[in-house]
C-alpha positions in Angstrom: 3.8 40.1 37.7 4.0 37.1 39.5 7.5 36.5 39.5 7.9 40.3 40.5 5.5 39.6 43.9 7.9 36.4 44.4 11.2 38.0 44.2 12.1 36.7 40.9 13.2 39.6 39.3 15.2 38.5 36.6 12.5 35.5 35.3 9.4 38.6 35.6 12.0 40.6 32.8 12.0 37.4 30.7 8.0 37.4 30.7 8.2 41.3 30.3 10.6 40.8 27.4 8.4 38.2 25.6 5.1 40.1 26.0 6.3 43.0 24.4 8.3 40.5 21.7 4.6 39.0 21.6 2.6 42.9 21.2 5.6 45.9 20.8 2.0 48.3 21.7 1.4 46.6 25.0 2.0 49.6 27.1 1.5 48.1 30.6 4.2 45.6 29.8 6.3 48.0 29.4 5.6 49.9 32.6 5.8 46.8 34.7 9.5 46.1 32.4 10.7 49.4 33.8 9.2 49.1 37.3 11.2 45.9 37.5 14.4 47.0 36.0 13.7 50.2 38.6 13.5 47.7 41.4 17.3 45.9 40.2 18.8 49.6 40.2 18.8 50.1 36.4 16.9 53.7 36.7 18.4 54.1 33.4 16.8 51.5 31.8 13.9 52.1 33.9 13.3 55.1 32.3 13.4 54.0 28.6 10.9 51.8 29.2 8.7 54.5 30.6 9.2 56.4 27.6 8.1 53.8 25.6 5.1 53.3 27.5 4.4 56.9 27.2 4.9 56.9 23.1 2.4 54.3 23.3 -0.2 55.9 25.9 0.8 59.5 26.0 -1.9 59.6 28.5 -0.5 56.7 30.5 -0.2 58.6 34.1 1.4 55.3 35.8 4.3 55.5 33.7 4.8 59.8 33.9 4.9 59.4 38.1 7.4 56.4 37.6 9.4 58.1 35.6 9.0 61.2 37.3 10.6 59.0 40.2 13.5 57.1 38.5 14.4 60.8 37.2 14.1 62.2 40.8 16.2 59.4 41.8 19.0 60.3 39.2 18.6 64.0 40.2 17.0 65.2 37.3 15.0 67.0 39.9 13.2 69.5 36.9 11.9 66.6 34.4 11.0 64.5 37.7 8.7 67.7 38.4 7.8 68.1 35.1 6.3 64.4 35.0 4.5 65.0 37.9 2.9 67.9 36.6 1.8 65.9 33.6 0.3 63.1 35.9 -1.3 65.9 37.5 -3.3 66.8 34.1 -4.0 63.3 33.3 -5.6 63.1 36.6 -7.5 65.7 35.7 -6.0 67.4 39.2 -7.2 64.1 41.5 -7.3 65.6 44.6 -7.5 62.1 46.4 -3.6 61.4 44.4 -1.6 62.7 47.6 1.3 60.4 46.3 2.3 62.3 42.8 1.3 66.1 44.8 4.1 64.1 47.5 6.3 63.5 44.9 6.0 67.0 42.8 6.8 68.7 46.3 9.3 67.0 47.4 11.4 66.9 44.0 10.8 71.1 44.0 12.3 71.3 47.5 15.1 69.5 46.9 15.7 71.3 43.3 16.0 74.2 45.5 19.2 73.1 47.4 
C-alpha cells in the first residue's frame, strides 16, 4: 500500500503478487491487486481480481463497489448496477454510503441512453 500512496505502481503489484503467493485466501490483497491494476488502466484485470476477492469474502462490499466501477467503466452498465445493489445489502442499506447510492444512480442513468 505503500508503494501505491508513492506512485510506485508496478513495485505495490509485486508486493500484491507475493502476498497472495504468501496466503491465496488473503482477500484484501486481492482488492488492493485489482485497485492497483484499475489505477494502470487494466479494468480487465482489475476485475478478476475483484472476483477473487469476492470467492473468497462473498460478503466483501469493497470489492462489489470496485468492481461495480471497473464494470461501469467498461460499459457493462447492468452488472456495474447489479454490484451496487449487492453492496447495498452487505451494507445492510447504510444510509450514510452516498458513494455506492452515487454510483448505482448514475450507472442506471446512463444504461438508459
Amino acid at each position: 500500500m505503500a508503494r501505491f500512496d508513492l506512485g510506485i505502481r508496478k513495485g505495490a503489484i509485486a508486493d500484491y503478487d507475493r502476498a497472495i503467493q504468501l496466503n491465496p485466501n488473503f482477500a484484501d490483497a486481492y482488492l488492493n491487486h485489482g485497485i492497483t491494476r484499475n489505477d494502470l488502466g487494466d479494468k480487465k484485470g482489475a476485475i478478476a481480481d475483484y472476483d477473487q476477492a469476492i470467492r473468497i469474502n462473498p460478503n466483501f462490499a469493497l470489492a462489489y463497489v470496485n468492481r461495480g466501477a471497473a464494470r461501469f467503466d467498461l460499459g457493462d452498465k447492468n452488472n456495474a448496477i447489479a454490484d451496487y445493489k449487492q453492496t447495498i445489502r452487505i451494507i445492510r442499506i447504510n444510509l450514510n454510503d452516498a458513494l455506492t447510492y452515487y454510483n448505482r444512480g448514475l450507472a442506471r442513468v446512463k444504461s438508459r441512453k
